[in-house]
C-alpha positions as CSV (number, residue, x, y, z in Angstrom):
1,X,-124.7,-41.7,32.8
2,X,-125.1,-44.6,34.9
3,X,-126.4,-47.1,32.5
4,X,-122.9,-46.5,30.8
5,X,-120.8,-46.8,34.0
6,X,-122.4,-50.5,34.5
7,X,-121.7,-51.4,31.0
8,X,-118.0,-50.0,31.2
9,X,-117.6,-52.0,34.4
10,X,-119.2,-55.2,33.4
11,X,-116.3,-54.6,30.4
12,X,-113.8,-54.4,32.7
13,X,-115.0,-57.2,34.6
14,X,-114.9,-59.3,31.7
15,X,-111.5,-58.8,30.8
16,X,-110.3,-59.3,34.2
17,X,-111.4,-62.4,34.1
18,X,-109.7,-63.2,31.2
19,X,-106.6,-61.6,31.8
20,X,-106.6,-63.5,35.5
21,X,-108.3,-66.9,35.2
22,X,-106.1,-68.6,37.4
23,X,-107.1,-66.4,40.8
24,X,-110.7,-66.9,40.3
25,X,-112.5,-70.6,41.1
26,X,-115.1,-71.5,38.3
27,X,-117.9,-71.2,40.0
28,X,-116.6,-67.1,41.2
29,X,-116.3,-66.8,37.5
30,X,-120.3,-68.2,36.8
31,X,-120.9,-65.6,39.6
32,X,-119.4,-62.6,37.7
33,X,-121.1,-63.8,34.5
34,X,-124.7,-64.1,36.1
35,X,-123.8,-60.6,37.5
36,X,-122.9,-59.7,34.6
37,X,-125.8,-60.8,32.3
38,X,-128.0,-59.2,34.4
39,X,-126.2,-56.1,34.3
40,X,-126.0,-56.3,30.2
41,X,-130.3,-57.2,30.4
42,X,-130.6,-54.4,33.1
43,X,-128.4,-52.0,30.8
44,X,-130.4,-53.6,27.6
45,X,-134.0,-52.6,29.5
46,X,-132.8,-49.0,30.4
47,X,-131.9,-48.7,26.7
48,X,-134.6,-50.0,25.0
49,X,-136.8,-47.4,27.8
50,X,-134.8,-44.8,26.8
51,X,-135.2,-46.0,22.9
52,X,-139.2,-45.7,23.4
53,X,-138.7,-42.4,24.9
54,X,-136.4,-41.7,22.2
55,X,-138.9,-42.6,19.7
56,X,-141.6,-41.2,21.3
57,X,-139.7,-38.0,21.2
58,X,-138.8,-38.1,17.4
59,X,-142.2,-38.9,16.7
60,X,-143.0,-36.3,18.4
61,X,-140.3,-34.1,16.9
62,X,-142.1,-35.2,13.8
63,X,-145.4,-34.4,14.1
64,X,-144.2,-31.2,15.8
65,X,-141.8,-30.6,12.4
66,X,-145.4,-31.3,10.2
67,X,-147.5,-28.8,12.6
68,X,-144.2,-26.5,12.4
69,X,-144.1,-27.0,8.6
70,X,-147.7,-26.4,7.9
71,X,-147.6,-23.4,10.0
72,X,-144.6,-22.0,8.0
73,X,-146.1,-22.6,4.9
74,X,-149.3,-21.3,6.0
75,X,-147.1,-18.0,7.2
76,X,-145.0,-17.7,3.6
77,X,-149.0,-18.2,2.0
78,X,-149.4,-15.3,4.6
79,X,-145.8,-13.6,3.7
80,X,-147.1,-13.9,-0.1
81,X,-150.6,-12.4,0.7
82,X,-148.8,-9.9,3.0
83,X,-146.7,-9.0,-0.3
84,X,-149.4,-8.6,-2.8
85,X,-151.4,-6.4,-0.2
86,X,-148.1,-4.3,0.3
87,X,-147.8,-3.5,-2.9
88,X,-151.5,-2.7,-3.6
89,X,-151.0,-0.5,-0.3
90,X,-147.6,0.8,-2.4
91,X,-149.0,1.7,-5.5
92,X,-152.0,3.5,-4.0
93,X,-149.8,5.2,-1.7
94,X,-147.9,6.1,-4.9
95,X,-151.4,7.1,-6.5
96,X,-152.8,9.3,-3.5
97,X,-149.1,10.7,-3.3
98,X,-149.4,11.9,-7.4
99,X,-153.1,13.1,-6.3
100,X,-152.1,15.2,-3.5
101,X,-149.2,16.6,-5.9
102,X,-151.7,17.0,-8.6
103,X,-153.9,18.9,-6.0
104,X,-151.2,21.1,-4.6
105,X,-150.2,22.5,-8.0
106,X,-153.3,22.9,-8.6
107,X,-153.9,24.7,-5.4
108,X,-150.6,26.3,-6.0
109,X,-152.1,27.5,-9.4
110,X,-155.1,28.8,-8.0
111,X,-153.3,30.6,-5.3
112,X,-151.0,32.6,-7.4
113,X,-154.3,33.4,-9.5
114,X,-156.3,34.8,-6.3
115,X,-153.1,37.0,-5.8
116,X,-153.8,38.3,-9.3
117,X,-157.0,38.6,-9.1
118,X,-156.7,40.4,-5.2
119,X,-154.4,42.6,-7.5
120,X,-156.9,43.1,-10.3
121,X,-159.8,43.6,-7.2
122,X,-157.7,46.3,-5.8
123,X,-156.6,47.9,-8.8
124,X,-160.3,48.3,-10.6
125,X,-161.5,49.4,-7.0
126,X,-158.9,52.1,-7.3
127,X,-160.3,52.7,-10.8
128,X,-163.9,52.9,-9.6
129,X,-162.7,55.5,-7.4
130,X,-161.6,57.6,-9.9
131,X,-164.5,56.9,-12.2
132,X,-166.7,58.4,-9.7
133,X,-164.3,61.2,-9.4
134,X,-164.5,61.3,-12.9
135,X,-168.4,61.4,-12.9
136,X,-168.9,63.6,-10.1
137,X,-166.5,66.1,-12.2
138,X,-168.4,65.5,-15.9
139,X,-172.0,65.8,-13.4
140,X,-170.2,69.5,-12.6
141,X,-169.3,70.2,-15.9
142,X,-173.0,69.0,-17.2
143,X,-174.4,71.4,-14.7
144,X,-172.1,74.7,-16.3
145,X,-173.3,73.3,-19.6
146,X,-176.9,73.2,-18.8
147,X,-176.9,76.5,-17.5
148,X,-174.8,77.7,-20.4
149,X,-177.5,75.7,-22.6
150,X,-179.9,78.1,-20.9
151,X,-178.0,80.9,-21.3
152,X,-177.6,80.1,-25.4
153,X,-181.3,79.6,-25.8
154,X,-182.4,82.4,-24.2
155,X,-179.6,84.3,-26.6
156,X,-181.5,82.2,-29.4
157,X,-184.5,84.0,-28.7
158,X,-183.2,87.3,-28.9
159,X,-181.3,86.4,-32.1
160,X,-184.4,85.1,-33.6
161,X,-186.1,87.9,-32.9
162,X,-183.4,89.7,-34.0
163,X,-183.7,87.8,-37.2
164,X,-187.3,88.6,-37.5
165,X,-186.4,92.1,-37.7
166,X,-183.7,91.1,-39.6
167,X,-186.0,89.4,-42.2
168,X,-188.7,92.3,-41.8
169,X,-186.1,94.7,-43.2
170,X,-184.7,93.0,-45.8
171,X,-188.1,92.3,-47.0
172,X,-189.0,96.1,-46.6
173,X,-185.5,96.7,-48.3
174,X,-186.6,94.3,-51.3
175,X,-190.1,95.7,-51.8
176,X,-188.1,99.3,-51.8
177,X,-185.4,97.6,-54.4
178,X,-188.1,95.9,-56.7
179,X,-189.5,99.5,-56.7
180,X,-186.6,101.1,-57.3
181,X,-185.6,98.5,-60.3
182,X,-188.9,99.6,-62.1
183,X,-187.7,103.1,-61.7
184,X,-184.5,102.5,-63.0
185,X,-185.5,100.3,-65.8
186,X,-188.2,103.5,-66.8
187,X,-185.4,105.9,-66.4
188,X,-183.0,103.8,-68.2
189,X,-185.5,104.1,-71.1
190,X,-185.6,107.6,-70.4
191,X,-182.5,108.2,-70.2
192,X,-182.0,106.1,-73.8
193,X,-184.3,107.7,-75.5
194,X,-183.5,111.4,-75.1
195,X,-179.6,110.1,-75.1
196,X,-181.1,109.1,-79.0
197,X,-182.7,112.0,-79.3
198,X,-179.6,114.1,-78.5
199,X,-177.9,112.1,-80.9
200,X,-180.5,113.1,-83.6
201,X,-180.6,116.4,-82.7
202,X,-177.1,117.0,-82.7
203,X,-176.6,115.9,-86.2
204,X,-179.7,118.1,-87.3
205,X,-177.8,121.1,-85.5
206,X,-174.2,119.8,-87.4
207,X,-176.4,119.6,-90.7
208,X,-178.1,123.3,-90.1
209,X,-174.6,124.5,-89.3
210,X,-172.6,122.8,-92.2
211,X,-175.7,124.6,-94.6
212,X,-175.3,128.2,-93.0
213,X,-171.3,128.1,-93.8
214,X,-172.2,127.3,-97.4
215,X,-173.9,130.0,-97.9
């Protein structure tokens, strides 16, 4: 801010004495233009300073810019990398979740099948229950039929012997029948014969009796 108040003043300086030559002697107007010259090569050495700084800055500025550059391009390279990864990370998210789905119908499934089959348990549990009502009860029952078993074989014995006798008899009853058949085949002969015999003597008697009327 200074360096531009000299220059503005050495300006003015200038055109004052141009505008009003006739005040000043020549050698007041050397003066002013030595003091002016080496305000111009003090002003021209602050500038070119601040010119090196002002380079030194930019160049600087530009390496900083190249460190700045190489570290956002190594950050995009990152971004990029980042991306790929977040979509690898995406899609296997995307897997596990269809897994985990899978698995929970499947689980799902498998629960509403152990609620059948708790159902089924319970219902052939009630069904062993009354099976072995059911046997305890046919057990019972086998126990009236064995003694009624019993009781039918011992009645077998009697009826067998009852048979025996049975048998016994109608053998005595053939033996008497076969005896009686001879019998009645002799008297049937018998009874043939003198039924002939009759016969023949009752014609001889109609004969004898047809001959006495003749006479």
């Amino acid at each position: 801010m200074k360096q531009t108040q000299k220059i503005i003043l050495a300006l003015i300086t200038l055109s004052s004495i141009a505008a009003n030559a006739e005040p000043y002697s020549a050698q007041q107007g050397l003066d002013k233009i030595k003091i002016n010259v080496e305000t111009a090569k003090a002003n021209k050495v602050d500038y070119e300073k601040n010119l090196g700084v002002i380079n030194t800055n930019m160049s600087e500025i530009g390496k900083a810019k190249g460190q700045a550059q190489k570290q956002k391009d190594t950050v995009n390279t990152e971004i990029l990398n980042n991306n790929e990864a977040l979509k690898k990370v995406v899609l296997q998210e995307k897997e596990l979740q269809a897994l985990i789905s899978a698995e929970e119908t499947k689980r799902n499934e498998e629960d509403k099948q152990l609620k059948e089959l708790a159902a089924l348990t319970t219902k052939i549990s009630e069904n062993q229950k009354k099976r072995e009502q059911l046997i305890a009860d046919y057990k019972r029952q086998m126990e009236m039929v064995a003694e009624e078993k019993k009781s039918w074989k011992g009645r077998e014995s009697e009826l067998r012997a009852q048979e025996g006798k049975a048998i016994e008899s109608l053998r005595g009853l053939a033996s008497q029948e076969t005896a009686w058949n001879t019998k009645k085949k002799s008297y049937e002969g018998e009874v043939k014969k003198w039924s002939a015999e009759v016969d023949k003597q009752e014609k001889i008697s109609e004969t004898y009796q047809g001959l006495k009327e003749n006479k």
